[in-house]
N, C-alpha and C positions, 0 to 999 in steps of 0.2 A: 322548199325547205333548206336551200344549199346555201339559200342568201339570207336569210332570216332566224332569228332564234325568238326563245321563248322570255318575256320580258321580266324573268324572275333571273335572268344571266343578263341584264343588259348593262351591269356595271362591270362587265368584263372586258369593255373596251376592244376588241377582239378584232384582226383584218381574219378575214377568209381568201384565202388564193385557191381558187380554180380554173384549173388546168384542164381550157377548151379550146380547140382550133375556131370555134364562130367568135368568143369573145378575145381571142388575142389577135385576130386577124393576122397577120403578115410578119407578125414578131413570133406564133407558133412555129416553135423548132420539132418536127415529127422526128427525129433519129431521137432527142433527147426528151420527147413527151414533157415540152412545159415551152413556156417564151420569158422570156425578160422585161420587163414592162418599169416601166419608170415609176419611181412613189418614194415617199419619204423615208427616212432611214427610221428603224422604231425606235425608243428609247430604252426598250428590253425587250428577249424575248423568254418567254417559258416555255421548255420540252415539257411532255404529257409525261406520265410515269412508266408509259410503256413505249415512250423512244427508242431506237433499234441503236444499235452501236452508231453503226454506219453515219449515219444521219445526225448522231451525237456529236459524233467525230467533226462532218462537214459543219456543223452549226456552230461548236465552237471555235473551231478556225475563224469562221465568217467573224462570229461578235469579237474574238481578240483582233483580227486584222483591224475593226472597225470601231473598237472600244463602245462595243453595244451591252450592257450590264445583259448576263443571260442565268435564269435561272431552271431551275427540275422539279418537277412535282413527284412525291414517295409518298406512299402510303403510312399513314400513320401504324407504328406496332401497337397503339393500346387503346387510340377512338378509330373512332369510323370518321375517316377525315382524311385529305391530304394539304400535305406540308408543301411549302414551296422553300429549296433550299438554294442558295449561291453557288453558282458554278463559279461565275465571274463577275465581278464587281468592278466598273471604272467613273461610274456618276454617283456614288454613293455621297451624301453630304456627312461633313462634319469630320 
């Protein structure tokens, strides 16, 4: 279920990272519980709407150092919905 979704979300385009000592082999960092692994730079990312600061913090450093367009997902106040809103924009056309 860690590698797979339900094909009613498969236009979400979505990388999954997990964070295993069997599938990172020798680039697992134990002090830092994760490894580093090579892969393409995205072309954005989106926080969930319950992003912790911290992690807010480090995410947007990463996209400005990297001019990665990063966005937030909030709740909408009046549907039942959520909005995806610009944090940082640098690939926006026009």
């Amino acid at each position: 279920s860690l590698t797979s979704k339900s094909p009613e979300w498969s236009y979400e385009k979505e990388w999954r990272i997990i964070r295993d000592n069997g599938a990172c082999g020798v680039s697992w960092n134990a002090d830092k519980k994760g490894a580093l692994l090579n892969m393409i730079q995205p072309s954005s990312i989106i926080l969930g709407c319950a992003a912790q600061p911290e992690l807010e913090r480090e995410v947007t450093d990463y996209c400005s150092a990297n001019r990665i367009d990063l966005y937030k997902m909030e709740k909408d106040l009046i549907q039942y919905r959520l909005n995806k809103n610009a944090v940082l924009e640098f690939n926006k056309e026009g």
